[in-house]
Every structure is written in structure tokens, then in C-alpha cells.
C-alpha positions in Angstrom: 157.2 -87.3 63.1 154.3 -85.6 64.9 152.0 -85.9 61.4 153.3 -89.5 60.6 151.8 -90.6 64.3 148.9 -88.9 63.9 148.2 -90.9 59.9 148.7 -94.3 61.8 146.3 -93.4 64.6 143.5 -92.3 62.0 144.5 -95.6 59.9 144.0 -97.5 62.8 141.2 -95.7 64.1 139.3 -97.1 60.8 141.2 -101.0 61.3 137.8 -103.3 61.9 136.3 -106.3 60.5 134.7 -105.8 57.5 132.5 -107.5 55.0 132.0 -107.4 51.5 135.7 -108.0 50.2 137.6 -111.5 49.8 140.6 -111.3 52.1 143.9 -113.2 50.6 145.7 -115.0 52.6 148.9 -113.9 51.4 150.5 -110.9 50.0 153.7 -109.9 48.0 154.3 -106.5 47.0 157.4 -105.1 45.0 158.5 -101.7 44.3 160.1 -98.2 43.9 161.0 -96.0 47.9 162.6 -93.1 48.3 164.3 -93.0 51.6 165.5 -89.6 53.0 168.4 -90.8 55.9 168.2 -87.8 58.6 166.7 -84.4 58.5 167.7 -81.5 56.6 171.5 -82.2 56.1 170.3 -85.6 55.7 171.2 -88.3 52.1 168.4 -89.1 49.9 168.6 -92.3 48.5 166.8 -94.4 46.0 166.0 -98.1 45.5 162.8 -100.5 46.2 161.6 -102.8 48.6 159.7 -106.2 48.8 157.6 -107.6 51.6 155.5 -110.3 52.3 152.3 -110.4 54.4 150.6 -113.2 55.9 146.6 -112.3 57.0 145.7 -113.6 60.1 142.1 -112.3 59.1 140.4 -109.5 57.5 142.3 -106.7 59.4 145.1 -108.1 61.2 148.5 -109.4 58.9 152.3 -110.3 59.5 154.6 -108.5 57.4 158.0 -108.9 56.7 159.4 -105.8 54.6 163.0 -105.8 53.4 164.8 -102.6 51.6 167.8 -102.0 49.7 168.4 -98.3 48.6 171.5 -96.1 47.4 172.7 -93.0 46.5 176.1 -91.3 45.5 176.7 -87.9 46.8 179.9 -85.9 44.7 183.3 -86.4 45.6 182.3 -90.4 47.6 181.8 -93.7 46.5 178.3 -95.2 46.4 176.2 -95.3 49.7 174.3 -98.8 50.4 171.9 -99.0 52.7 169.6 -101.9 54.0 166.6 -102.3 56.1 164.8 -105.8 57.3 162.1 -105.6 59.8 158.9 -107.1 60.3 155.6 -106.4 62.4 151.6 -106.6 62.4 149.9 -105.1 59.4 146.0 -103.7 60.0 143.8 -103.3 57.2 140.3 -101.9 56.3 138.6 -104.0 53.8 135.2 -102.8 53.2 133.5 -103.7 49.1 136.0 -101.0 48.2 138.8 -101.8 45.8 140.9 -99.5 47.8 142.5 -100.8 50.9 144.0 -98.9 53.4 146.4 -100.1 56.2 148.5 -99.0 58.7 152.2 -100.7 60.3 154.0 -101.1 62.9 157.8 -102.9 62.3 161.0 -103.3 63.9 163.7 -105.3 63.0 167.6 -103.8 61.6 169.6 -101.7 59.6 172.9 -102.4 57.8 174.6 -99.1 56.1 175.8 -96.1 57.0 178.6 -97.3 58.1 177.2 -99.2 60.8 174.7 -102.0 62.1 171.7 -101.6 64.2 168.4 -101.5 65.5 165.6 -100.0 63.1 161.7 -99.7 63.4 158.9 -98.0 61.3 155.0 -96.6 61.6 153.7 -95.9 58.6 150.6 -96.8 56.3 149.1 -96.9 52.6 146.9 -97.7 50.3 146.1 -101.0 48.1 143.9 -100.4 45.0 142.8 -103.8 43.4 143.1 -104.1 39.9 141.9 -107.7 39.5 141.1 -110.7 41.8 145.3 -111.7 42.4 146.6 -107.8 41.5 146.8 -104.2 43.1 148.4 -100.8 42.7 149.8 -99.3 45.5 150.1 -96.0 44.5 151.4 -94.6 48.1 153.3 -96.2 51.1 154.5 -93.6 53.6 156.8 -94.6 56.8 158.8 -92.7 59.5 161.4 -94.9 60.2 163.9 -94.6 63.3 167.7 -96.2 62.9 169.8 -96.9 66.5 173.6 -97.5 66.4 176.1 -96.9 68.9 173.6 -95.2 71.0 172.6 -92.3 68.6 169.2 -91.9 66.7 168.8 -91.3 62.7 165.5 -89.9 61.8 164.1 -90.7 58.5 161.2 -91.1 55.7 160.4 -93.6 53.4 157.8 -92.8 50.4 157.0 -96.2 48.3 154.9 -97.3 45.6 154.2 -100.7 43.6 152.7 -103.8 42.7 151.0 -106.1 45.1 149.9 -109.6 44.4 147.4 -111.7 46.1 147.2 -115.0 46.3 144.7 -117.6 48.0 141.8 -116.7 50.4 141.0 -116.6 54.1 
């Protein structure tokens, strides 16, 4: 958790305005996470996510990230697991076409067994392909699930496809 902390305080050490790069006014990415559910006796599970981002301006966005995953361990039925949070979204657009940003959501889990209350800090990187298209080879959260008053540690490692559309 410690080294997850410290990567979103670099990232957003870095967050200003910038010039040189045409910011889009909205964002949709899609792709492949791994999340890791708890520490070393923990589930790994497999699956994508989608989110959508709304830029304010150059570095400041509204995201909305939603995550289905799923794994089945020997001997049980499959595992389903859900995430659905939202947040601000800061990014570094210099003439680069690499952007990186860093996250901050909260929102809720379903799976497990149980409901509750979920947030993430994480961060990434955007490499633009063309005008409407990017690679995002590397998204990298902590993520922290509540239920029934116990915490669930976790990871979630994600790459994909981001497309761009309109300018602000």
C-alpha cells in the first residue's frame, strides 16, 4: 500500500496545466485487469473494466470506472465479483503522446458474498496512437473493500484501449 501511495503522490506531483496537446473532452477506455482480492491467501481473479471520463480541463477529469472479474478456485463454483466507483482523474498532457494520470475513486462492491463500500488510488499511462485512439499499456490501483465492518485489501493491474472523442 505504502509504494501504491507514494506512485499517486509522484503522479500528482507532475498534475499541471500544460500546453502543446489537444485535450478531449471525453474519454472511454475498455480492457483486460487482473484483480488480486486480499493478500497472500488472497483469490486472483480475471476480467476487464470500462470507464468513462469527462475532462473538466487539461488536468483535471470525472471518471466513472466499472469492473466485472472472476475466478474459480478447485472444489467451488465460479466467484463473481464487481466494482462501480467513480472520482477525479488528474492528467499530465505535455506534446508527449504519452499521458500519465493519477485517481482517486470511491463508490461499491458487490461479490464476495457480500455488498459494500469500495475505493481506489491508483494511476497509468495513455499512449496516443492517433487523434481519437490510445494504448494503455498499464493501469495500477490499490483498492480497499468495507463490508460488515472488516477491510479487504487488494490490487488491480489493467491494460487497454482508450478512445477520445471531441475537444476542450
Amino acid at each position: 500500500m505504502r509504494r501504491t501511495l507514494l506512485l499517486v503522490g509522484g503522479i500528482l506531483s507532475f498534475v499541471s496545466a500544460a500546453r502543446g496537446q489537444e485535450t478531449p473532452a471525453a474519454e472511454v477506455s475498455a480492457g483486460y485487469s487482473y484483480f488480486r482480492a486480499g493478500g497472500q491467501d488472497g483469490l486472483n481473479l480475471h476480467g476487464g473494466s470500462v470507464s468513462l471520463a469527462g475532462n473538466v480541463n487539461r488536468w483535471l477529469g470525472v471518471v466513472g470506472d466499472y469492473g466485472l472479474y472472476h475466478t474459480q478456485p478447485s472444489g467451488f463454483g465460479g466467484i463473481n465479483f464487481h466494482s462501480f466507483m467513480a472520482g477525479p482523474r488528474f492528467s499530465y498532457r505535455s506534446s508527449s503522446r504519452v499521458t500519465p494520470f493519477a485517481q482517486v475513486l470511491v463508490g461499491g462492491f458487490h461479490g464476495l458474498s457480500t455488498t459494500g463500500f469500495a475505493w481506489s488510488a491508483g494511476g497509468g499511462l495513455d499512449v496516443k496512437v492517433s487523434e481519437h485512439i490510445a494504448i494503455r499499456p498499464v493501469q495500477v490501483e490499490y483498492m480497499m473493500l468495507r463490508s460488515q465492518g472488516d477491510n479487504l485489501n487488494c490490487a488491480r493491474v489493467s491494460a487497454g484501449i482508450v478512445f477520445r472523442f471531441g475537444r476542450r
